[in-house]
C-alpha positions as CSV (number, residue, x, y, z in Angstrom):
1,X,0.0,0.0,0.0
2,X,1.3,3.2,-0.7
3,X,2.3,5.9,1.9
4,X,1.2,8.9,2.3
5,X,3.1,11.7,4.5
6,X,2.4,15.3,4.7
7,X,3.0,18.1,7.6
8,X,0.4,20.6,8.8
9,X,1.2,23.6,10.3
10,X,-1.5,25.0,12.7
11,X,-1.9,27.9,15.5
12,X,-1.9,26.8,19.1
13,X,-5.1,27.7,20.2
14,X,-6.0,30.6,22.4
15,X,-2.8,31.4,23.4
16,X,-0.5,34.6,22.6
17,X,2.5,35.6,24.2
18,X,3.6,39.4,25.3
19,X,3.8,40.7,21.8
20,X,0.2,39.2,21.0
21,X,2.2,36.8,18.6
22,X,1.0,33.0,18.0
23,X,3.7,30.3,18.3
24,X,2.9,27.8,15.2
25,X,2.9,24.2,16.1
26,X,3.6,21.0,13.5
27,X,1.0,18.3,13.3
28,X,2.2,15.5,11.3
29,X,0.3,13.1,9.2
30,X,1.1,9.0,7.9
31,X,-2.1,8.6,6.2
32,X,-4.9,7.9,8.7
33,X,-2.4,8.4,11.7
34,X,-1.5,11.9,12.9
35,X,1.1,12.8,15.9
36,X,1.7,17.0,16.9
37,X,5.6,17.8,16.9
38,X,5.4,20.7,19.0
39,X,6.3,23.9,18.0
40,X,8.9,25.1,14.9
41,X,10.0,27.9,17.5
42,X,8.7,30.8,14.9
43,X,5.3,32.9,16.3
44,X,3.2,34.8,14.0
45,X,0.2,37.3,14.5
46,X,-2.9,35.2,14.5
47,X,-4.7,37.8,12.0
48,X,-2.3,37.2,9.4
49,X,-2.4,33.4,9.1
50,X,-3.9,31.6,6.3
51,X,-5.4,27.9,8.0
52,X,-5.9,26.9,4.6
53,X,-2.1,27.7,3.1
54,X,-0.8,26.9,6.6
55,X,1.4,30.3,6.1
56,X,1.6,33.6,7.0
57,X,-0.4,35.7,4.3
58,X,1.5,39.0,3.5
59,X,4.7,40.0,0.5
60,X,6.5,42.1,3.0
61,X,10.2,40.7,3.5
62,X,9.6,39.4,6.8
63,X,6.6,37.4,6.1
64,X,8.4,35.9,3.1
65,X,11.4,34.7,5.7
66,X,9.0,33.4,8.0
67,X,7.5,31.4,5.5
68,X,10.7,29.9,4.0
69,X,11.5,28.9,7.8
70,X,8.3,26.9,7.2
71,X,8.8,25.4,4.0
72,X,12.6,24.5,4.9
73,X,11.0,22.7,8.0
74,X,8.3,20.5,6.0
75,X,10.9,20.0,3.5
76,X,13.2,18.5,6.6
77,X,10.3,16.5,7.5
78,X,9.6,15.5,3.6
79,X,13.5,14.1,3.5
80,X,13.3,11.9,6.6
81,X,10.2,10.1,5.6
82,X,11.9,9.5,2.2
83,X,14.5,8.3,3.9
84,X,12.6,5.8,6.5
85,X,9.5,4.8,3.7
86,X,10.8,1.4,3.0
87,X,12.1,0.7,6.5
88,X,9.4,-2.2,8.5
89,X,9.7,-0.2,11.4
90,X,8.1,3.1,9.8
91,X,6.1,5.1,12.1
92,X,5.2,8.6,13.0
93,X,7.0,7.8,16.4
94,X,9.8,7.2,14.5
95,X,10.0,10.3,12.4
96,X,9.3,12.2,15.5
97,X,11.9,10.8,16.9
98,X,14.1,11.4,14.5
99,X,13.5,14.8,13.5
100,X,13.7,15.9,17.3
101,X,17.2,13.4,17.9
102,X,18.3,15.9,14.7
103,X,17.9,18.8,16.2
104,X,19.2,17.8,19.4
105,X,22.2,16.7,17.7
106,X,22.5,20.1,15.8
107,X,21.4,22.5,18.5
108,X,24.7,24.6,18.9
109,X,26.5,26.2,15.7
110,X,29.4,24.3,16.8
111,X,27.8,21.0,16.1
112,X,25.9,21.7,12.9
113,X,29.5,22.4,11.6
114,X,30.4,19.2,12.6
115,X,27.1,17.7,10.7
116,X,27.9,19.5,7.7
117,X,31.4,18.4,7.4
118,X,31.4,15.0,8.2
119,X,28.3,14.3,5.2
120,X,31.5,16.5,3.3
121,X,33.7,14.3,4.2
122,X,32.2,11.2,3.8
123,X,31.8,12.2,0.1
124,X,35.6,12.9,-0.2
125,X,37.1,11.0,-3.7
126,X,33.5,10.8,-4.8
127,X,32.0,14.0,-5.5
128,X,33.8,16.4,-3.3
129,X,38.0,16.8,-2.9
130,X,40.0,16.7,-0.1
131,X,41.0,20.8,-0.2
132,X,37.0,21.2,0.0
133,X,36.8,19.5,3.3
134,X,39.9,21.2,4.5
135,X,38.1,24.5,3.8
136,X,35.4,24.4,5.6
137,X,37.2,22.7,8.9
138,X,39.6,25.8,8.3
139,X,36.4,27.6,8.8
140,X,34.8,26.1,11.5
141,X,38.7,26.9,13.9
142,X,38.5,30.5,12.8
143,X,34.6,30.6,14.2
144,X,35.9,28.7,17.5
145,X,38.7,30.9,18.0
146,X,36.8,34.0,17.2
147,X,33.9,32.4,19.6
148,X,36.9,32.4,22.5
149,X,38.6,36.1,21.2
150,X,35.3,37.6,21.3
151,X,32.7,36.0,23.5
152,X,35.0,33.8,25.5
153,X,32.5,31.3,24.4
154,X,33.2,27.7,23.4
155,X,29.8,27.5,21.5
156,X,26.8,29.1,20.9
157,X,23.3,27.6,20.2
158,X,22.1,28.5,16.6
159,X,19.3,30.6,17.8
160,X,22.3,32.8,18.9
161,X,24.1,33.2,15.8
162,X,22.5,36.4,14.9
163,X,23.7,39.2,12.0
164,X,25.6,41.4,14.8
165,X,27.7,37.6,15.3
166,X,28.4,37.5,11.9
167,X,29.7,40.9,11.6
168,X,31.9,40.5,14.4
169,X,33.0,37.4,12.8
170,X,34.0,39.4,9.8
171,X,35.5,42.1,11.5
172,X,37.5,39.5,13.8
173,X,38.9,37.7,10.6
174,X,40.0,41.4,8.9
175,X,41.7,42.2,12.5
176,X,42.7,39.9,14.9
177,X,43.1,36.8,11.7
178,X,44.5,39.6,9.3
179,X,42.8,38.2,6.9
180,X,42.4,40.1,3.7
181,X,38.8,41.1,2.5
182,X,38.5,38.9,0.1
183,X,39.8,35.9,2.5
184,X,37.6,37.0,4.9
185,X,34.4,37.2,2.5
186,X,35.2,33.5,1.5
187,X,35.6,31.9,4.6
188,X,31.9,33.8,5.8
189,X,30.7,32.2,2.4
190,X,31.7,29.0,3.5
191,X,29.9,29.5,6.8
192,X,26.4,30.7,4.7
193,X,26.5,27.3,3.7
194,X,26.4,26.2,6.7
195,X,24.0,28.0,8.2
196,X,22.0,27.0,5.2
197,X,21.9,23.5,6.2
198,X,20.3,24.7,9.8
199,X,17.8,25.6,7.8
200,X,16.7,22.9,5.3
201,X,17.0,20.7,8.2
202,X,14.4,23.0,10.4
203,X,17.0,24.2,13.7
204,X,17.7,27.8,12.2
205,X,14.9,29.7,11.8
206,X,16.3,32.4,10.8
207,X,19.1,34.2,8.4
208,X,21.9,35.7,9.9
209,X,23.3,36.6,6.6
210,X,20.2,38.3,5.7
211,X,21.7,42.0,6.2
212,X,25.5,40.8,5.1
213,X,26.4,41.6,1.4
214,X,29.5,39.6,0.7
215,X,31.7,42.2,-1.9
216,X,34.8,40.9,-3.6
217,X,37.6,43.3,-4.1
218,X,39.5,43.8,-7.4
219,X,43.2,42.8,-7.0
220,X,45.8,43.4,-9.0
221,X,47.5,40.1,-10.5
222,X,51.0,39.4,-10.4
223,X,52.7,38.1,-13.5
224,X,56.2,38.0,-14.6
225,X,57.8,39.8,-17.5
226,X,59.9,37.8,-19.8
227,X,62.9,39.3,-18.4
228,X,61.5,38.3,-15.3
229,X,61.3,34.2,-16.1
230,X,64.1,34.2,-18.0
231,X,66.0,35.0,-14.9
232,X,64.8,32.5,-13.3
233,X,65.3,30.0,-15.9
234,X,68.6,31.1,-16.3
235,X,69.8,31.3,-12.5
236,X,72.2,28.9,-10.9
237,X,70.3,27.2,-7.7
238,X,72.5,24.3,-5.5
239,X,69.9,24.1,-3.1
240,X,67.9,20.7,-4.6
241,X,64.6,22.0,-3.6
242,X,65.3,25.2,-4.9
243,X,65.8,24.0,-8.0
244,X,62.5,21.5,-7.7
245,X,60.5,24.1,-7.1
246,X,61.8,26.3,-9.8
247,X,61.5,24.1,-12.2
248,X,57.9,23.2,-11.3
249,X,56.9,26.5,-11.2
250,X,58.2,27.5,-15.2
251,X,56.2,24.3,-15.9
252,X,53.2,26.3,-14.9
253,X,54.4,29.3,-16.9
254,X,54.6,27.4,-20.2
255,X,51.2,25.6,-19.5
256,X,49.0,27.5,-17.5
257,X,47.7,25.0,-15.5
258,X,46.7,25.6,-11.9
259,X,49.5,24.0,-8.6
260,X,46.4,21.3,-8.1
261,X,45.9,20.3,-12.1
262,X,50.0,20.3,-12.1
263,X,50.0,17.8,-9.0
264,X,47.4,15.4,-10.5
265,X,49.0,14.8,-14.1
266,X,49.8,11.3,-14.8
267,X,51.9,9.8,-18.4
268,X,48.0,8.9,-19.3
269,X,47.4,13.0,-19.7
270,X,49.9,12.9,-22.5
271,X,48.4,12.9,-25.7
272,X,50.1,13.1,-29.1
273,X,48.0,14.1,-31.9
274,X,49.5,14.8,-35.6
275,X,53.1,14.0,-34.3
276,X,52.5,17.1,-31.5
277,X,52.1,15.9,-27.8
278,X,49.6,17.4,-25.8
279,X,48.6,17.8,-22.6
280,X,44.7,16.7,-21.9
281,X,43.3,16.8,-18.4
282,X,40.4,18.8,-16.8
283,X,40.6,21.1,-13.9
284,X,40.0,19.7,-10.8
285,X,38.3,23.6,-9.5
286,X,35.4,23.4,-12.5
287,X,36.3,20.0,-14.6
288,X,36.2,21.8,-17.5
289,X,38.5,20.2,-20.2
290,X,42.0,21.9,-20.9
291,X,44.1,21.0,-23.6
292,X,47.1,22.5,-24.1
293,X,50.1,22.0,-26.8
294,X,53.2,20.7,-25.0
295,X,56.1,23.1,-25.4
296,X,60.0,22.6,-25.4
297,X,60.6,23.7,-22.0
298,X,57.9,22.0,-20.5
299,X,58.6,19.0,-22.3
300,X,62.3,19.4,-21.2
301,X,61.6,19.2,-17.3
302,X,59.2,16.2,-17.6
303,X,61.9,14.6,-19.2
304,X,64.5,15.7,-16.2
305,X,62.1,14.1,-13.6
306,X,61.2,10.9,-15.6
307,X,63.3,8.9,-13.8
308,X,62.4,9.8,-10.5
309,X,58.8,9.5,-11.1
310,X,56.1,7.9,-8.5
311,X,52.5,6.8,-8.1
312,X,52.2,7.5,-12.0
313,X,52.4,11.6,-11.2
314,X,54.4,13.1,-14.1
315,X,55.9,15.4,-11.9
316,X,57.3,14.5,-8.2
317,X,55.6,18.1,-7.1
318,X,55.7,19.4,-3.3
319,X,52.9,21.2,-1.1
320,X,51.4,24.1,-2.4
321,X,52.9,25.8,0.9
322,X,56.2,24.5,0.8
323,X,56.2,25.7,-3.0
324,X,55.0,29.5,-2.1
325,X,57.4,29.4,0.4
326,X,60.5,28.6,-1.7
327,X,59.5,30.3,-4.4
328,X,59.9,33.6,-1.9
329,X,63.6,32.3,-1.9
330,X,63.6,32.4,-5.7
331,X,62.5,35.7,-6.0
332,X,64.8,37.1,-3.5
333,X,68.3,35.3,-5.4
334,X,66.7,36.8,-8.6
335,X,66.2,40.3,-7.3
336,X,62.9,39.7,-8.3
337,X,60.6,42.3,-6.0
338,X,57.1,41.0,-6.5
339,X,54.8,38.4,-4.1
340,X,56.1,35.4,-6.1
341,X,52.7,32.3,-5.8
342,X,52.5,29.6,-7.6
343,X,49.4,30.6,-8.8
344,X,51.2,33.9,-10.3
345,X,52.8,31.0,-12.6
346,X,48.9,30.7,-14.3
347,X,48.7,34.6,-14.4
348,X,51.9,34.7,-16.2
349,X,51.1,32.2,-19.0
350,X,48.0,33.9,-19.3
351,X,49.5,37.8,-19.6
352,X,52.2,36.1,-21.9
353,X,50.0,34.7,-24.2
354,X,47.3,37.3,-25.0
355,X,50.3,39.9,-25.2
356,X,52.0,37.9,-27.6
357,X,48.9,37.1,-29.5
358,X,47.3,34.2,-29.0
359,X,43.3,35.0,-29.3
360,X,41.6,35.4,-26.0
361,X,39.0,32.6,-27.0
362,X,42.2,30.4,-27.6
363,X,43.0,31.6,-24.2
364,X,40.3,31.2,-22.3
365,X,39.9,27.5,-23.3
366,X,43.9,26.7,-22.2
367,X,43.1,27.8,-19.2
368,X,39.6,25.9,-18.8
369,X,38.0,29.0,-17.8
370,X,33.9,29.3,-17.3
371,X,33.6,32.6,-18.7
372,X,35.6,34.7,-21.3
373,X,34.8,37.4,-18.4
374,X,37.1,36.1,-16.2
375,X,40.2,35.5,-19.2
376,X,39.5,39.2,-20.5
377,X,41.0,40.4,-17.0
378,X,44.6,39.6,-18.4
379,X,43.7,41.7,-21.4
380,X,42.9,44.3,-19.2
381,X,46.4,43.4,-17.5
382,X,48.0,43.4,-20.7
383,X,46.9,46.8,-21.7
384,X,47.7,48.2,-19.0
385,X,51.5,46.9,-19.3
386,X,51.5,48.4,-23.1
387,X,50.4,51.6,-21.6
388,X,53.4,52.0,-19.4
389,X,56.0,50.5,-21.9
390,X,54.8,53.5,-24.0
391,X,54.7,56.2,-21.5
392,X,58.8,55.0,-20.4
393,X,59.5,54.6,-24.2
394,X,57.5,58.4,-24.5
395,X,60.0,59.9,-21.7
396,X,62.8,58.2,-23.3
397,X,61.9,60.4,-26.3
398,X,61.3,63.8,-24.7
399,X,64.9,64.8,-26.7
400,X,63.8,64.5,-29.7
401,X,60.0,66.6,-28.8
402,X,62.7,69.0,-27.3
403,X,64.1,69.7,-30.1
404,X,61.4,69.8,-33.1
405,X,60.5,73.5,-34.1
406,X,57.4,73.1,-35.9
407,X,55.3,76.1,-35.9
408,X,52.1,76.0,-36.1
């Protein structure tokens, strides 16, 4: 026989509390059976709810929250029916049971984080990556130490985690983290996700971001000239690592590809079409294909590290902070005065390119971008670097304006 579930939402009854409001209780239903919840912890003035709807009636911006509390809450409900349908045991004693154990378990920010990471983690190597995980938990011990800076709190419940927390959690990370604003802004993102789980799954009811506008800032992207990389091409290193690193990092320059799509390239990404190898892999950030033509010098250092090769990885690559970190090293022995990333290595390929040519579309596709937007900001770069050659090469030529005697 099939089963029928559905949750009502009702007043309780004759009862208001000191600002006249109604607190709205859940009655739910397994076809002829019904069993009352409680309350959803949201009140509402009686005179605006709609018995039929079972939601508040009204466009204004609160009503429309208030509501989405309530749909989020019977969609929580929908979800662990689904989930127990086909289970013998199925009851409304059950669901009950279960939806209250859930929000027991999820009362306090502290342990809806842990909720929401562990379902991430358990889907690590399937559909999420190891980095994502690590982003969030690198979330979840700036909110505990901003929790102790601030509060001197080791938790708080969710119904505490207001819009005044959240700013003081941005302001904390842009202080006492010295995090930069677009750092900041994408670590609170990550903890909007969060608090978006509280409220499909019915413990939030409401949204602290709801006031919180999340800017990014424009940043300027390093790149290096060609005098630039070929001084570090051409520079003696004895330091081993050094000379890893270096190495790895004008791989990326020739390429494009990101430290991550670098670390994960095995012999199988080597393609050779028309007698012309090529490299053929897909970006782990967006999976977007990216093929790119395989040039002498990047050819050249697969070949130096063939025989030290391991796991089937082309290239026997180090952490992405180990690499920044030497690559500091490298920019100070070649007198080199810019923040020297790895990831300046995909900016670089990028500014090279479009300056010496290549289309943007042609581009835009190396580097497995989404959106031609986001390649046109190294034309933008590009332009700007012509502008200035023109104005030195303009002041270099000042003699010659100085001593033309056209009259007019």
């Amino acid at each position: 026989m099939k089963k029928i579930f559905r949750t009502v939402f009702y007043l309780r009854s004759n009862y208001t509390n000191k600002e006249g409001l109604s607190p709205v209780m859940i009655r739910i239903y397994l076809n002829n059976e019904r069993l009352p919840l409680g309350s959803t912890g949201i009140a509402v003035e009686p005179k605006l709810w709609d018995g039929v709807k079972n939601r508040v009636k009204g466009r204004a911006t609160e009503i429309l929250q208030t509501n989405q509390q309530l749909d989020n809450i019977q969609a929580g409900l929908q979800n662990i029916f689904r989930r127990l349908e086909f289970s013998d045991d199925l009851s409304l004693e059950l669901i009950k049971s279960y939806y209250l154990g859930k929000k027991e378990q999820t009362e306090t920010i502290l342990t809806l984080f842990e909720k929401h990471n562990n379902d991430i983690r358990s889907q690590v190597g399937i559909t999420k990556t190891a980095a994502t995980l690590q982003k969030y938990e690198n979330c979840k011990r700036h909110f505990k130490n901003f929790l102790k800076s601030k509060y001197s709190r080791t938790d708080l419940k969710v119904s505490e985690v207001t819009t005044i927390v959240i700013h003081d959690f941005q302001i904390y990370l842009l202080t006492v983290a010295k995090c930069k604003l677009n750092t900041a802004n994408k670590i609170l993102g990550f903890l909007k996700t969060v608090t978006l789980l509280g409220h499909r799954i019915g413990v939030m009811m409401q949204d602290p971001f709801r006031e919180i506008r999340l800017r990014k800032e424009s940043v300027e992207r390093d790149f290096l000239t060609d005098e630039e990389i070929n001084a570090i091409i051409q520079k003696e290193l004895k330091i081993p690592r050094l000379d890893l690193v270096r190495d790895i990092f004008i791989f990326s320059c020739f390429t494009g590809l990101a430290y991550i799509d670098v670390a994960n390239l095995t012999e199988d990404h080597i393609v050779e079409l028309d007698g012309k190898q090529w490299i053929m892999t897909k970006r782990q950030k967006t999976k977007i294909a990216t093929n790119i033509i395989l040039l002498d010098i990047p050819k050249m250092i697969i070949e130096k590290y063939a025989s030290v090769r391991k796991d089937g990885k082309l290239l026997p690559i180090l952490s992405n902070q180990k690499m920044n970190s030497y690559l500091k090293e490298i920019a100070d022995v070649c007198k080199i005065n810019k923040n020297l990333t790895y990831h300046c290595a995909r900016h670089t390929f990028a500014t090279m390119s479009i300056s010496k040519g290549v289309p943007i579309e042609t581009v835009s596709k190396m580097l497995g971008h989404q959106r031609i937007q986001t390649t046109q900001i190294y034309a933008r770069i590009t332009n700007k670097k012509l502008e200035a050659d023109m104005l030195a090469l303009s002041s270099k030529l000042d003699k010659f304006t100085d001593s033309m005697n056209i009259n007019p």
